[in-house]
One Martini backbone bead per residue (centre of mass of N, CA, C, O) as a GRO file, in nm:
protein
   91
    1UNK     BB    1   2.169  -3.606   2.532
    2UNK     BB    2   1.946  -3.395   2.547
    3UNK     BB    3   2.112  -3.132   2.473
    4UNK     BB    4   2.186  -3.263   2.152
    5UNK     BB    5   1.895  -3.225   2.102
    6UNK     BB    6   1.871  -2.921   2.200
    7UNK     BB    7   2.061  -2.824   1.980
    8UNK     BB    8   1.979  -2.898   1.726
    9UNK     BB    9   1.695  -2.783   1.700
   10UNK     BB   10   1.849  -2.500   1.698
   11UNK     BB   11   2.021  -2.544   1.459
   12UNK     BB   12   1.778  -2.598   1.228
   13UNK     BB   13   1.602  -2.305   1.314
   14UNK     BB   14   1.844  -2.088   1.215
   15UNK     BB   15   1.764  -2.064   0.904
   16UNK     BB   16   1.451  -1.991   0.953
   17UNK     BB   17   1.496  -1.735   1.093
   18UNK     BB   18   1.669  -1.595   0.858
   19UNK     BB   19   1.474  -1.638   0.632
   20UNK     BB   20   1.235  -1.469   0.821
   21UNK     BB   21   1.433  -1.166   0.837
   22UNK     BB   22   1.458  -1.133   0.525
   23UNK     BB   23   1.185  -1.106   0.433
   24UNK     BB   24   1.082  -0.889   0.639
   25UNK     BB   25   1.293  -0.669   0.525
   26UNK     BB   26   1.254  -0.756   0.190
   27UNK     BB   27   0.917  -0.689   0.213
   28UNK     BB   28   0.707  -0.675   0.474
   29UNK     BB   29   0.771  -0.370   0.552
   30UNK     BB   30   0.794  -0.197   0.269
   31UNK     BB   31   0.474  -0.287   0.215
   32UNK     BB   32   0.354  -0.145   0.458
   33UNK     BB   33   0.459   0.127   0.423
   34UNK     BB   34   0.316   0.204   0.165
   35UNK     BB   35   0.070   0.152   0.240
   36UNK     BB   36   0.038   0.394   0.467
   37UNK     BB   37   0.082   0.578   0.282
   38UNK     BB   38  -0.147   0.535   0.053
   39UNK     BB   39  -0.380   0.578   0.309
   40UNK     BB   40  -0.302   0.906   0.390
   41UNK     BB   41  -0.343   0.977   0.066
   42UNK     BB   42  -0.642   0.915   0.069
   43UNK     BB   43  -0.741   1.094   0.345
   44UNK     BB   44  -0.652   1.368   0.229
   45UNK     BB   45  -0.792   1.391  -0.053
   46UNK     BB   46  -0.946   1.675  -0.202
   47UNK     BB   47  -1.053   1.911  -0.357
   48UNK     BB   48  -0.902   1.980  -0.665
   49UNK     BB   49  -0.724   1.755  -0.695
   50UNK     BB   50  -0.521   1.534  -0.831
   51UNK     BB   51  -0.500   1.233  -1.037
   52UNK     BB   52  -0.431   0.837  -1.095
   53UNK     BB   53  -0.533   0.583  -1.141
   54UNK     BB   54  -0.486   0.262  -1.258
   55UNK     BB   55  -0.621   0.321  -1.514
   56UNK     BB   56  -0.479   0.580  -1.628
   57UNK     BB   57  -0.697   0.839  -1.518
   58UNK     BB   58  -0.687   1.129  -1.529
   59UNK     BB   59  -0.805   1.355  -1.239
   60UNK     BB   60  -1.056   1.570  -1.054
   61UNK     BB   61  -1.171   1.617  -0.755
   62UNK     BB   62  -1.488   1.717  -0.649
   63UNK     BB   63  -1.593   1.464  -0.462
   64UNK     BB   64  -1.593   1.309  -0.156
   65UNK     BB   65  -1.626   1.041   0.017
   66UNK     BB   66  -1.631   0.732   0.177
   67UNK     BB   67  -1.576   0.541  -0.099
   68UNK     BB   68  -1.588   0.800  -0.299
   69UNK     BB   69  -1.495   0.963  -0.629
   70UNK     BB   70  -1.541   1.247  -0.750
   71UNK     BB   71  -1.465   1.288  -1.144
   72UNK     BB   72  -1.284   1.456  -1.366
   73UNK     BB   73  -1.267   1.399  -1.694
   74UNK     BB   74  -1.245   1.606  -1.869
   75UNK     BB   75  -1.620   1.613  -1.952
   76UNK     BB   76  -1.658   1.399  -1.770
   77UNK     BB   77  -1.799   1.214  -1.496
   78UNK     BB   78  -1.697   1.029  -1.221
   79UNK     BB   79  -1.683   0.728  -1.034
   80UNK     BB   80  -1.442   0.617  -0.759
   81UNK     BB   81  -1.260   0.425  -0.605
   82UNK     BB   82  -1.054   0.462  -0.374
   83UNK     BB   83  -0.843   0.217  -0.438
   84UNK     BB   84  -0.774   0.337  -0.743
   85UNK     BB   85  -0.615   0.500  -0.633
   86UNK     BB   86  -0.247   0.553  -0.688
   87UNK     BB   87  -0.201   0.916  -0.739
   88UNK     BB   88  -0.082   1.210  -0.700
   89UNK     BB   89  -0.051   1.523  -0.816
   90UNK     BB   90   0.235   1.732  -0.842
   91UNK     BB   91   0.246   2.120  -0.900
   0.00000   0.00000   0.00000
């Protein structure tokens, strides 16, 4: 009789591990993988690069900071904070 107890709690778990594998591999990987790489991408980047912010500024890196980066958009000069960078501008 506990054997057949210990076979349920296993058989109703096992749904349970399902959709938490299903979830990891379609949400939670490529999620992390995203940040990981948009971090390597805030990391390299030096004056000079272009950039694109999240609220759809282009501008251009003048001077990198540690929380922050100084950047022109045309005529403006003006500080950005690092996670604000959405992507770099490849030319």
């Amino acid at each position: 009789m506990e054997q057949n107890s210990v076979t349920g709690i296993l058989t109703s778990l096992v749904p349970f591990v399902a959709i938490f594998a299903i979830f990891y591999f379609l949400f939670i990987r490529p999620q992390r993988n995203q940040q990981k790489k948009h971090k390597e991408m805030l990391e390299s980047l030096k004056a000079g690069d272009k950039v694109v912010s999240y609220g759809g500024v282009f501008c251009e890196i003048i001077k990198v900071e540690e929380k922050f980066f100084t950047v022109r958009s045309g005529e403006s000069i003006m500080q950005i904070a690092r996670e604000y960078v959405a992507y770099k501008v490849e030319q």
